[in-house]
C-alpha positions as CSV (number, residue, x, y, z in Angstrom):
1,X,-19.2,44.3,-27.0
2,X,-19.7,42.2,-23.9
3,X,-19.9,44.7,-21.7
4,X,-23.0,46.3,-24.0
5,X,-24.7,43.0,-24.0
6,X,-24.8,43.1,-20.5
7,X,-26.3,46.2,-19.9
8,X,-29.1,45.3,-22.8
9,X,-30.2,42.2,-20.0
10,X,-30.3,44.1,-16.9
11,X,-33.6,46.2,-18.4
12,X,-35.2,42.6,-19.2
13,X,-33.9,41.4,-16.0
14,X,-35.8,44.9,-14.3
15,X,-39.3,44.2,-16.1
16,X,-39.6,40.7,-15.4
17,X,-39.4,41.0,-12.0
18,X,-41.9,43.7,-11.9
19,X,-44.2,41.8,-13.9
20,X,-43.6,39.0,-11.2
21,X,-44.2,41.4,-8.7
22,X,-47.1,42.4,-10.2
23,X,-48.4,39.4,-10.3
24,X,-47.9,38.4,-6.7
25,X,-49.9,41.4,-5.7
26,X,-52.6,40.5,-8.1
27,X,-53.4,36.9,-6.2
28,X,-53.3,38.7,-3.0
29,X,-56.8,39.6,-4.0
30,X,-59.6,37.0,-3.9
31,X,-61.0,37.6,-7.2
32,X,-57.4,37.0,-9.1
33,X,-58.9,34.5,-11.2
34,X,-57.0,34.6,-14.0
35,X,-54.2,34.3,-12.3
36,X,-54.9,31.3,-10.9
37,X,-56.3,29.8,-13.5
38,X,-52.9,30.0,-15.0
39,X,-51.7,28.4,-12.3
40,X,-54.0,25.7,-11.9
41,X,-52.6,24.3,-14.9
42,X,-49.4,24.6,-13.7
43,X,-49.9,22.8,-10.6
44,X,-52.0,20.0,-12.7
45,X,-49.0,19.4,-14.5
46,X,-46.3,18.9,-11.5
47,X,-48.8,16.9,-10.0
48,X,-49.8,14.2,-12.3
49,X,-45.9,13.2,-12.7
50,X,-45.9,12.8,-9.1
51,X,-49.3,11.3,-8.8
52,X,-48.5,8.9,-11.6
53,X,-44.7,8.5,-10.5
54,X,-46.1,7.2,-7.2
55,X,-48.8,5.0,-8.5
56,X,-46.1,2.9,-10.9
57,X,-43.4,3.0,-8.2
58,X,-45.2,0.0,-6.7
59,X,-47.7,-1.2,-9.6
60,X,-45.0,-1.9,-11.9
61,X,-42.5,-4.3,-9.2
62,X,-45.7,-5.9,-8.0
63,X,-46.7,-6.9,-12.6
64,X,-43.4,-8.7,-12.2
65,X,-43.1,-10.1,-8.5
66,X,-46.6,-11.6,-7.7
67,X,-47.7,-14.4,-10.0
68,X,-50.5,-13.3,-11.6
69,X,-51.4,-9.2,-11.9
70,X,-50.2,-6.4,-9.4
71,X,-52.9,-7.3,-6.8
72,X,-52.9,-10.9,-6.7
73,X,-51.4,-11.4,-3.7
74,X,-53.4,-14.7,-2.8
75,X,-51.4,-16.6,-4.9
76,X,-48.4,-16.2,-2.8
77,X,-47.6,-18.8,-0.2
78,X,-48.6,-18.8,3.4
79,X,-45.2,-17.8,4.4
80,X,-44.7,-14.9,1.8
81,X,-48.0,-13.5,3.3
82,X,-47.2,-13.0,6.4
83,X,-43.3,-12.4,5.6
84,X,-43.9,-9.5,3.0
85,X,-46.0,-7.4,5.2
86,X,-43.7,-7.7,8.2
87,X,-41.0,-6.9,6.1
88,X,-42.6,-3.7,4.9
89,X,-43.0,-2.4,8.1
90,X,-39.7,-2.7,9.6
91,X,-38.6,-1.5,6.4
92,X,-41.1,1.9,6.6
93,X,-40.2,1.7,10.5
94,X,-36.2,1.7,10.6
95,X,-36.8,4.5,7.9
96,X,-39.4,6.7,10.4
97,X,-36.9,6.1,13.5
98,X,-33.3,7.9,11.5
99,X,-35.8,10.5,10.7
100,X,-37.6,13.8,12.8
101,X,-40.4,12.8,14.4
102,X,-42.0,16.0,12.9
103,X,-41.4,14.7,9.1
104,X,-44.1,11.6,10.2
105,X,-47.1,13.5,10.1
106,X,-48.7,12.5,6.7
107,X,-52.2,11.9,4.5
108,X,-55.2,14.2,4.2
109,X,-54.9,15.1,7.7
110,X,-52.0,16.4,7.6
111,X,-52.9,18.6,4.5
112,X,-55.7,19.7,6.7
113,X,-53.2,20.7,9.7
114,X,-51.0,22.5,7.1
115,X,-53.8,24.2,6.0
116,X,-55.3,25.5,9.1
117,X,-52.2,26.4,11.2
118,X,-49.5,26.9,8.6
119,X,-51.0,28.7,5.7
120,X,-50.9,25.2,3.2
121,X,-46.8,25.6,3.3
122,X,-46.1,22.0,3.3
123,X,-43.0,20.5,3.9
124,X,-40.8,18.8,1.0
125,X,-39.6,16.6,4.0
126,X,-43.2,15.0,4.8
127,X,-43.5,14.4,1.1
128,X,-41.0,12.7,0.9
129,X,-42.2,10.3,3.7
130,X,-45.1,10.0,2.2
131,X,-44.1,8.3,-1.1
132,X,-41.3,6.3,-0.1
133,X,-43.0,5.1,2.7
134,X,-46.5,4.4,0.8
135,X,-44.7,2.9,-1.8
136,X,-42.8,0.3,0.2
137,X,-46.0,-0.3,2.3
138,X,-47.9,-0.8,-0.7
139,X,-45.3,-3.0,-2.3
140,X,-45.1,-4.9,0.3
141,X,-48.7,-5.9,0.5
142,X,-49.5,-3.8,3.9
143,X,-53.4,-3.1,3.8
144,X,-53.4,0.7,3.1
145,X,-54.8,2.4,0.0
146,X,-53.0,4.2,-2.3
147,X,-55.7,7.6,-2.6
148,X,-54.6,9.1,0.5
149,X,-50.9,9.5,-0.1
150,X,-51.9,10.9,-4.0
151,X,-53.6,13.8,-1.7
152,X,-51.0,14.5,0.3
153,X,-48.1,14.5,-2.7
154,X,-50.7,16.4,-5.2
155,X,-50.7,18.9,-2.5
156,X,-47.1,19.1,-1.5
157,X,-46.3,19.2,-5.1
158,X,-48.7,22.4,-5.4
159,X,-47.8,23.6,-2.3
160,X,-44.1,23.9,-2.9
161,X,-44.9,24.9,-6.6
162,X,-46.3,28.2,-4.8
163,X,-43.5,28.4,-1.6
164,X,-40.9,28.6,-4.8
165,X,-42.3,31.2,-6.6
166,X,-42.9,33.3,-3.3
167,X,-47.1,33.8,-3.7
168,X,-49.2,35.1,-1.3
169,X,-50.7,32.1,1.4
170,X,-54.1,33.0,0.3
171,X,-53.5,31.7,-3.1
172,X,-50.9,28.3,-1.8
173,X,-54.4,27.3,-0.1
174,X,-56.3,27.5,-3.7
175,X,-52.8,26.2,-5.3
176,X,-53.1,23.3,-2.8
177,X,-56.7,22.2,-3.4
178,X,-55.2,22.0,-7.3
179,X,-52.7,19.6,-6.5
180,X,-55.6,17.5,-4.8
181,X,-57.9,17.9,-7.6
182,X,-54.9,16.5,-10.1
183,X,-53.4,13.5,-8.0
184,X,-57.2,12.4,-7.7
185,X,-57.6,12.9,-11.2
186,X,-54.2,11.3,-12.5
187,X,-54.2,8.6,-10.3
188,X,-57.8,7.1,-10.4
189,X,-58.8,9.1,-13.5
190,X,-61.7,10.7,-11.9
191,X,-61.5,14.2,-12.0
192,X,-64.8,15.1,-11.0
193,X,-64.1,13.3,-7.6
194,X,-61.2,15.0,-7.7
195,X,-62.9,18.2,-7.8
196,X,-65.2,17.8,-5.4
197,X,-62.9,16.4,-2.7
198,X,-60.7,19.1,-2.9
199,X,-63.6,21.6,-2.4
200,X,-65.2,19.5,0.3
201,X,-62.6,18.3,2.1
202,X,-59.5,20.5,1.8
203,X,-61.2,24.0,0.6
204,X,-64.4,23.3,2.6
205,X,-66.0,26.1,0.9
206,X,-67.2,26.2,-2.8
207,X,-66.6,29.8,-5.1
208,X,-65.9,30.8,-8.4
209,X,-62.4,31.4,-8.0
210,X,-61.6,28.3,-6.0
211,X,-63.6,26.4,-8.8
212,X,-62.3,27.1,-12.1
213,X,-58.2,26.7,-11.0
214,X,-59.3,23.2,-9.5
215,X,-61.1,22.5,-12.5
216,X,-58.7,23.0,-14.7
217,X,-55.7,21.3,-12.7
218,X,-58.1,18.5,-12.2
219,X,-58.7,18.3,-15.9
220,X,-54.9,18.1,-16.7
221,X,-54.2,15.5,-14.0
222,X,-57.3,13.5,-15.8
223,X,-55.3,14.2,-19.6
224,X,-52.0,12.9,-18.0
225,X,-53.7,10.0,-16.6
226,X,-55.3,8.7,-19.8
227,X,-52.1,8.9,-21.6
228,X,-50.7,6.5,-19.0
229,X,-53.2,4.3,-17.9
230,X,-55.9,4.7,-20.8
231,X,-60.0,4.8,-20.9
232,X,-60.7,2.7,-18.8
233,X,-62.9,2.8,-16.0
234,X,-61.4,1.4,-12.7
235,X,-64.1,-1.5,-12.0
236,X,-65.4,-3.3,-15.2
237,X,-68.6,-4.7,-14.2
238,X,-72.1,-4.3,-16.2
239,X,-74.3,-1.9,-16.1
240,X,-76.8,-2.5,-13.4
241,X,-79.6,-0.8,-11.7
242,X,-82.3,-1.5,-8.8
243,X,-84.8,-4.1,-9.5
244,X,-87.9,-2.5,-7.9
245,X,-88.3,1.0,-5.6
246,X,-90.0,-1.9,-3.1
247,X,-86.2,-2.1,-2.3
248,X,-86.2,1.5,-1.4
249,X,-86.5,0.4,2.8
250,X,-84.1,-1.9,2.9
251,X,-81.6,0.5,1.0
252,X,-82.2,2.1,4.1
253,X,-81.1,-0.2,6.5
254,X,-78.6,-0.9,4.0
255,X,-77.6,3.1,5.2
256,X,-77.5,2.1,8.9
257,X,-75.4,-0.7,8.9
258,X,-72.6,1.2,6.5
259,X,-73.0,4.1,8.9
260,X,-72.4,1.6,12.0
261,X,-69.4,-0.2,10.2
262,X,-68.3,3.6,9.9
263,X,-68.8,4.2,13.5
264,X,-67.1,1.1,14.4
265,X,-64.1,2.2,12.5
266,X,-64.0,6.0,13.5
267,X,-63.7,4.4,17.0
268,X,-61.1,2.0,16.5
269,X,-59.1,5.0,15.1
270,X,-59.5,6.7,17.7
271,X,-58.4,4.1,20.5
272,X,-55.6,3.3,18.3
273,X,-54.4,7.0,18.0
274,X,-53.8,6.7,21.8
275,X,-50.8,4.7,20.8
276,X,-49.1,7.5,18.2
277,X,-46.6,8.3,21.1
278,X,-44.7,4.7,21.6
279,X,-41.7,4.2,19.9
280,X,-42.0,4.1,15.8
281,X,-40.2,1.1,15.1
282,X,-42.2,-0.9,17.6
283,X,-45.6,0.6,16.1
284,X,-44.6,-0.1,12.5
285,X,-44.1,-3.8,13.6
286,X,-47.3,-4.5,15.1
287,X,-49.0,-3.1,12.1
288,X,-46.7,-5.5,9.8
289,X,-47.2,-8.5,12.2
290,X,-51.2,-7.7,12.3
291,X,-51.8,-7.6,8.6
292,X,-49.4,-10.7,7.5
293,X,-50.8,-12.5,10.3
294,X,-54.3,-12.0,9.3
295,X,-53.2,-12.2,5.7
296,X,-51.9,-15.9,5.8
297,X,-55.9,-16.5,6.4
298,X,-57.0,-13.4,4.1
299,X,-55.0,-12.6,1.4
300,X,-58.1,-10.8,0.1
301,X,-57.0,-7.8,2.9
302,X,-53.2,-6.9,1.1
303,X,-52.6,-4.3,-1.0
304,X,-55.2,-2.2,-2.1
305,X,-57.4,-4.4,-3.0
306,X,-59.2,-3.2,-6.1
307,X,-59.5,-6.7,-7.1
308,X,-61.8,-7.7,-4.1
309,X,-64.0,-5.2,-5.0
310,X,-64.3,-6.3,-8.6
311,X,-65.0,-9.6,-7.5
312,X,-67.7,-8.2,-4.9
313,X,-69.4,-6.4,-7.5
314,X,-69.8,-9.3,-9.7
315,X,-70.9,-11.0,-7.3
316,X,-67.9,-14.0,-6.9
317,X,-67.0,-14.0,-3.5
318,X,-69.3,-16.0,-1.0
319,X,-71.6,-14.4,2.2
320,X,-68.9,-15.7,4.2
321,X,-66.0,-14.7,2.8
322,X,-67.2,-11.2,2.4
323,X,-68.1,-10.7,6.3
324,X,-65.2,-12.0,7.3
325,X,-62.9,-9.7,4.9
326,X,-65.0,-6.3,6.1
327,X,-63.8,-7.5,10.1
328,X,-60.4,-8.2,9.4
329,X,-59.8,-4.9,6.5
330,X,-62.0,-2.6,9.1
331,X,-58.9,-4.1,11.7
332,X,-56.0,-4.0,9.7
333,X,-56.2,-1.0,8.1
334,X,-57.7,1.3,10.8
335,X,-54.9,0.0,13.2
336,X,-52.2,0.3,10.4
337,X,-53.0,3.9,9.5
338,X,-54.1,4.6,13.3
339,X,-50.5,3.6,14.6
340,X,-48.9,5.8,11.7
341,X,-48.2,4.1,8.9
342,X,-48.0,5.7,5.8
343,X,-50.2,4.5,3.8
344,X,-54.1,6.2,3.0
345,X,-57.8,5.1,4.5
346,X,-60.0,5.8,1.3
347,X,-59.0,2.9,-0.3
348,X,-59.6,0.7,2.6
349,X,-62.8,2.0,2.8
350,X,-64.0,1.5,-0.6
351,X,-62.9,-2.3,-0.1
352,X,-65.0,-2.8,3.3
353,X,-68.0,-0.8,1.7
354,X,-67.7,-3.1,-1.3
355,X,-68.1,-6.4,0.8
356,X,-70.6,-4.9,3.4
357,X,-72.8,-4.1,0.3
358,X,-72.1,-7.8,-1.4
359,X,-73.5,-9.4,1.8
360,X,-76.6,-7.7,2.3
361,X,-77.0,-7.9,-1.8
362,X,-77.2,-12.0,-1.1
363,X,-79.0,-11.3,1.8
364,X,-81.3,-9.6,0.1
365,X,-81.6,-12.2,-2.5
366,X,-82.5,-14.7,0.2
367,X,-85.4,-12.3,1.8
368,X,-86.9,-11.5,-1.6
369,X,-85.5,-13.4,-4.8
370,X,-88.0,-12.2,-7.5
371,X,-87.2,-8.3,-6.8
372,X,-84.4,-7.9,-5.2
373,X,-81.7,-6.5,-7.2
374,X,-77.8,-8.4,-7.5
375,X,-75.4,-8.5,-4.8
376,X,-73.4,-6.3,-7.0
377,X,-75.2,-3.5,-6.7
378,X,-75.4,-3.6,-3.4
379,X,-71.7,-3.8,-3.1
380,X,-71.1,-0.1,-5.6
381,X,-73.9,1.4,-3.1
382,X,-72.3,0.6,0.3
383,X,-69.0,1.5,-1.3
384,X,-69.8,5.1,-1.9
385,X,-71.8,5.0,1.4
386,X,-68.4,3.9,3.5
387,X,-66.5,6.6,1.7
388,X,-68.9,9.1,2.4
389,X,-69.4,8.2,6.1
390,X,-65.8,7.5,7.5
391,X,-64.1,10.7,5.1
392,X,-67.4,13.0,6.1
393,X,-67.5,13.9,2.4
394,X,-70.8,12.5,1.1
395,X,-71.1,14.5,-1.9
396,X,-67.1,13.4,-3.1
397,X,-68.1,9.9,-2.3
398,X,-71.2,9.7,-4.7
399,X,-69.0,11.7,-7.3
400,X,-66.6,8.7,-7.1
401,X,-69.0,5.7,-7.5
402,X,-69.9,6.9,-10.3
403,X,-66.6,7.7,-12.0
404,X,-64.9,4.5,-10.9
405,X,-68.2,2.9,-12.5
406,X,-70.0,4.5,-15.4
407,X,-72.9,3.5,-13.8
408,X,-75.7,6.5,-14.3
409,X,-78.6,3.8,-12.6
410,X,-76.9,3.9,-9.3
411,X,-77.2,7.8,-9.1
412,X,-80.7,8.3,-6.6
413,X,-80.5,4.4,-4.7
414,X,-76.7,6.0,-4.0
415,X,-77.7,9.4,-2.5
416,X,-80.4,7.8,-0.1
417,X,-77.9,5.2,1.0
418,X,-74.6,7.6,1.5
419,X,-76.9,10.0,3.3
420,X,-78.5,7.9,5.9
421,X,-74.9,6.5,6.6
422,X,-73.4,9.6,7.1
423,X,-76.0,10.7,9.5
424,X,-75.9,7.7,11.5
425,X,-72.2,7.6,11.7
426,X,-72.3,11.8,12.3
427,X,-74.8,11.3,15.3
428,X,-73.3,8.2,17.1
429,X,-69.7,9.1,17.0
430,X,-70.2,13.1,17.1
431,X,-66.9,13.1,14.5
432,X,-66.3,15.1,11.6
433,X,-64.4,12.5,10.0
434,X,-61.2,10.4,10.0
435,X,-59.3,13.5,9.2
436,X,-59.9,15.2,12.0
437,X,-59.1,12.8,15.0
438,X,-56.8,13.9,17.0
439,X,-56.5,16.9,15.1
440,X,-57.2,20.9,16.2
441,X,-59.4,22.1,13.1
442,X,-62.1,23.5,14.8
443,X,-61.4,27.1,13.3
444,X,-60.8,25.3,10.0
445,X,-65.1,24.8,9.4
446,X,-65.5,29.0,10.5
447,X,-66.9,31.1,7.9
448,X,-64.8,34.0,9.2
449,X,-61.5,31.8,8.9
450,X,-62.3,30.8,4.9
451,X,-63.2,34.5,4.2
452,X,-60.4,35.6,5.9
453,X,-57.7,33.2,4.4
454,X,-58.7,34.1,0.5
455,X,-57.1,37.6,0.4
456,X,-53.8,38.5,1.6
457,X,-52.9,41.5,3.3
458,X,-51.6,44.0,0.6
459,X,-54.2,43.6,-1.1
460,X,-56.5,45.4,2.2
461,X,-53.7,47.3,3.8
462,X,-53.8,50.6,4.3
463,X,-51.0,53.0,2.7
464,X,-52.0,56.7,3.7
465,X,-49.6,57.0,6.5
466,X,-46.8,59.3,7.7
467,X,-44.1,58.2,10.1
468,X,-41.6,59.9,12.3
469,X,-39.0,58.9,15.2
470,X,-41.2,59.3,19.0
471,X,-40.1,63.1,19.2
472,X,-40.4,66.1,16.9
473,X,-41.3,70.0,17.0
474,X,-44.2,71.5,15.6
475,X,-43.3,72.4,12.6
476,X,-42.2,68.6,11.5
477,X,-45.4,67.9,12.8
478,X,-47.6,70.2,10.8
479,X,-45.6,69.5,8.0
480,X,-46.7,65.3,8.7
481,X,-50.0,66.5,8.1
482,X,-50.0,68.3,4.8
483,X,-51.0,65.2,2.8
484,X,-54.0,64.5,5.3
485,X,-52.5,60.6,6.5
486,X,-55.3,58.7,8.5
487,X,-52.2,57.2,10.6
488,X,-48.8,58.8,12.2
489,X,-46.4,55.6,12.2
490,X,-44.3,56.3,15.6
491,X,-41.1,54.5,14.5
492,X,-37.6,54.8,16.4
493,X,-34.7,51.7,15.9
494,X,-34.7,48.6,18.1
495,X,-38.0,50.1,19.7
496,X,-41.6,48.8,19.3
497,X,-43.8,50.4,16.6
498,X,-47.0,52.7,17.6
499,X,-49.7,54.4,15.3
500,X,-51.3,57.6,16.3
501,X,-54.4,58.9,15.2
502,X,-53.4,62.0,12.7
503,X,-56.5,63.3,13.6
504,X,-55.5,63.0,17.7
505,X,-52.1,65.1,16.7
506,X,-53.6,68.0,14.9
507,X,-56.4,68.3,17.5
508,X,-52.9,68.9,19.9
509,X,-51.6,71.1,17.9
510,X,-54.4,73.2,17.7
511,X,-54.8,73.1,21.6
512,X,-51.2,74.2,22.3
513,X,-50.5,75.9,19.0
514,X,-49.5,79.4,21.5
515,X,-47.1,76.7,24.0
516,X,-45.6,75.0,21.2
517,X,-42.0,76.9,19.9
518,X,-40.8,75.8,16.3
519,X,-38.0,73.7,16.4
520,X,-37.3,72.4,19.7
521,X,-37.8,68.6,20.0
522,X,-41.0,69.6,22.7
523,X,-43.6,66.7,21.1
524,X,-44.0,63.4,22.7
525,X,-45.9,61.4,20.0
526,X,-46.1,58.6,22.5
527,X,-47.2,60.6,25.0
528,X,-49.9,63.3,23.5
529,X,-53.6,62.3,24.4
530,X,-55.3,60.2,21.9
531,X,-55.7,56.6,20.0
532,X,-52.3,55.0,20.1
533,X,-51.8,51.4,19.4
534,X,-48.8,49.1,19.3
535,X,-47.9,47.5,15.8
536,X,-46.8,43.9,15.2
537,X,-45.3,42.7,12.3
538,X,-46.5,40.4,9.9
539,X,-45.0,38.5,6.1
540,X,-46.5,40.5,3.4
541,X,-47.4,37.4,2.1
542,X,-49.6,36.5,4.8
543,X,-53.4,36.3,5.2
544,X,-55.8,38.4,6.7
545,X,-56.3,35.4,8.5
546,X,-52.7,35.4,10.0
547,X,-53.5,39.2,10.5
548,X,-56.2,38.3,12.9
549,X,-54.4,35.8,14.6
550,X,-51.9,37.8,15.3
551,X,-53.7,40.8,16.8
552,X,-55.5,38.4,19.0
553,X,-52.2,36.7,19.8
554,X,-50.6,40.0,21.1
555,X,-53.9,41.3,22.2
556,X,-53.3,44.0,19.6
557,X,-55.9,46.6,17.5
558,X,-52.8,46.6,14.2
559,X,-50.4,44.9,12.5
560,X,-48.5,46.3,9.6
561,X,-46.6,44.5,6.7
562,X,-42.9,45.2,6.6
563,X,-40.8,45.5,4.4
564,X,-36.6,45.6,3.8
565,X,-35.7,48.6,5.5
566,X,-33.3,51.2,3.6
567,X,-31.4,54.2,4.9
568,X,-34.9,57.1,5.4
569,X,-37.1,54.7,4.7
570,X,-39.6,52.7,7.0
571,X,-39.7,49.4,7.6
572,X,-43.7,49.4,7.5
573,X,-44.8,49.2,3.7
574,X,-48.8,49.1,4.5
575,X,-51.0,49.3,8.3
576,X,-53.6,46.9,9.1
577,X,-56.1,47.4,11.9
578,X,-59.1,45.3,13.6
579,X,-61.6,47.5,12.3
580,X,-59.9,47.1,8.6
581,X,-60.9,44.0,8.6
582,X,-63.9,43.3,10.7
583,X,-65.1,45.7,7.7
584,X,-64.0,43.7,5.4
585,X,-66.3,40.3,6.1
586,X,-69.1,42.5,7.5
């Protein structure tokens, strides 16, 4: 009886790995929407537990360790505020130096790098880093934001969801913008921002069936994060809206000093970069020593500070006190991320935008009291307006505002403000954003790269082939081109892989039809005139992408997808050639 239940699950066994199977091939295609709509969902699943997981790994210790709420670090002493910070880093540092230098690399950028060399397969390892080390520097009141590491573990997350279940690379980069979509979402509960971040900064392109899968992972994160952190939107302030369009010139030099401050930052990263080489440990501790040292002066610049930009929008922190917070978080921050530390840059930047705008809103005040609209507003403008500059994503940043606000009134002063800043910070510092210091992604922004990386290679590969050992007599030969194969697969063990033109071998045969006897071994397919090109191989569940790369890598016309090799079988389950796919995006 055991024995006959056995044999009833090897049939079940059989069909559901051909249904797996078949679904694999199905996302190689970029139209397999359904498919990844199904798992979009998925992937906003996994991703809000992580998302959310990390958010409450420090949130919760800090309710009960600082005195008043998790961000109220200025009610520590003078010595806890510099200690804590110090601590942090050695703690992240000691941590960095037992581990591979190669497991360091974290944030958006490094999502970006996966993405555009490595096919968005993300290491578990770098995850890793990236919540234990965010958490502790986070904890620990180093100034970081939180935003960036939710990127890089909604991606990972994602990422390995995909590397598990064996998918083709063209859908892990679609899978991956999921995971980005649904940490934004569950951790900040904006899933619109989520949305369009993922398709601005990690996609970089905008379709259909990159769309609908973010969407709907982006809407699960949101769900998940409402259960756990409720309604609410992140800044309570009132609704307020711009006190007369006589305003509307000096929102505009509003733009040009946010876009400077940007500037100023992108450069300091930059020059701090320089540094990514010296030894961890000793990097980790300058950061800590920078920030508690600063801190003992301004708390306001530990932690995340959400609650500075609260207190900027409502207009409760003096002209002073703001100017000096935007020099010393634009310093802290952009050093601490700069020299490695894991810890993300879009929460800093909503903090210095925040305070820029607060002190040109009592500026403004001063200039022109009787139409001048409240510091506060002022302070949501140049927030989105930082963003937007520094992250090169203008169109996420305005998204944001206005989720973290539920403001509709600062909809059009916001778009005039966040554009001029990006175009003044695009045209002094030439950058495409924070994410890409230091960082090879030219190819990333190529048309012919995104096409390229949305379909996989079985789902273009060509199949009408025939394929022999290097020698053979005529009649094997005539009989290789009874079923009319565009390609002759020239195929002999522990020897590279050629493809002949059938077309170039029956024009032979024809020519020395009288010369040729039947079954001696007298053909040399790699020998015979005609259009012969070596193959290399390539994963079947590459991209067309990789494809390319690796033609031009070899300085090669073909690659073809291999396959387990069994006993009369080829190894070469499909043939891939330049022309395949410069017909393809043409």
């Amino acid at each position: 009886m055991a024995q006959k239940d056995q044999h009833q699950k090897i049939p079940h066994r059989g069909w559901l790995k051909r249904e797996a199977d078949t679904f694999r091939a199905r996302l190689a295609h970029a139209d397999a929407l359904p498919q990844l709509a199904i798992l979009g969902c998925i992937s906003g699943f996994l991703t809000a537990f992580t998302a959310i997981a990390f958010r409450l790994s420090f949130e919760l210790p800090l309710e009960y360790l600082l005195p008043g709420d998790s961000e109220s670090f200025e009610q520590l002493p003078v010595a806890a505020r510099f200690l804590l910070p110090v601590i942090g880093a050695l703690i992240v540092g000691l941590i960095m130096h037992r581990t591979k230098p190669e497991h360091h690399s974290v944030g958006v950028g490094h999502v970006l790098e996966r993405m555009q060399h490595h096919q968005a397969q993300l290491p578990a390892a770098n995850g890793l880093m990236q919540f234990v080390g965010g958490a502790i520097a986070l904890l620990t009141g180093n100034s970081v934001g939180r935003e960036g590491p939710a990127v890089h573990l909604g991606a990972v997350s994602s990422s390995l969801l995909g590397q598990q279940l064996k998918l083709p690379n063209n859908s892990l980069r679609t899978l991956t913008a999921c995971g980005v979509a649904a940490a934004i979402a569950a951790s900040f509960n904006t899933p619109l921002a989520g949305v369009i971040f993922a398709m601005e900064a990690i996609l970089m392109e905008y379709t259909i069936t990159g769309f609908i899968p973010v969407i709907l992972a982006a809407v699960t994160g949101g769900v998940m994060s409402r259960i756990v952190f409720g309604n609410e939107p992140a800044f309570a302030i009132p609704l307020i809206e711009l006190g007369s369009l006589w305003e509307l010139p000096f929102l505009i030099l509003c733009g040009l000093v946010v876009g400077l401050a940007a500037s100023a930052m992108l450069f300091l990263y930059r020059r701090t970069r320089v540094f990514k080489d010296r030894p961890v440990l000793l990097r980790m501790l300058f950061a800590g020593v920078l920030c508690g040292t600063i801190a003992t002066l301004l708390p306001q610049i530990q932690g995340v500070g959400y609650d500075t930009v609260e207190q900027a929008m409502l207009g409760e922190l003096g002209l002073l006190l703001l100017a000096a917070i935007v020099i010393a978080k634009i310093l802290v921050s952009t050093v601490s991320v700069g020299l490695g530390m894991p810890g993300g840059i879009i929460g800093p930047n909503l903090v210095i935008g925040a305070c820029i705008g607060g002190c040109l809103g009592i500026i403004g005040g001063y200039l022109n009291p009787e139409q001048a609209s409240s510091s506060g507003f002022y302070a949501i403008l140049c927030m989105g307006a930082m963003m937007g500059a520094v992250l090169n994503a203008p169109l996420a940043a305005l998204v944001a505002v206005l989720e973290l606000t539920y403001n509709p009134n600062i909809l059009l002063p916001s778009m005039l403000v966040i554009v001029i800043a990006s175009i003044t910070s695009r045209m002094l510092t030439k950058q495409l954003g924070i994410f890409s210091v230091g960082r090879d992604l030219k190819g990333y922004y190529s048309p012919v790269f995104q096409m390229l990386s949305r379909s996989g290679v079985t789902s273009v590969m060509k199949q009408n082939f025939a394929y022999h050992s290097r020698y053979l007599s005529r009649k094997i030969a005539e009989s290789l081109l009874v079923n009319k194969p565009t390609w002759i697969v020239i195929e002999d063990a522990g020897e590279a892989k050629y493809i002949l033109r059938s077309a170039d071998l029956s024009i032979y045969l024809q020519e020395h039809r009288l010369e040729l006897p039947d079954e001696d071994n007298t053909i040399d397919l790699r020998e015979i005139p005609g259009e012969r090109w070596q193959l290399f191989p390539i994963h079947a569940r590459a991209t067309l992408q990789e494809a390319l790369l690796t033609m031009q890598q070899n300085n090669g016309q073909a690659v073809f997808i291999s396959q387990p090799a069994a006993p009369l079988m080829s190894e070469v389950a499909g043939i891939i050639t330049k022309q395949d796919i410069d017909n393809y995006y043409q």
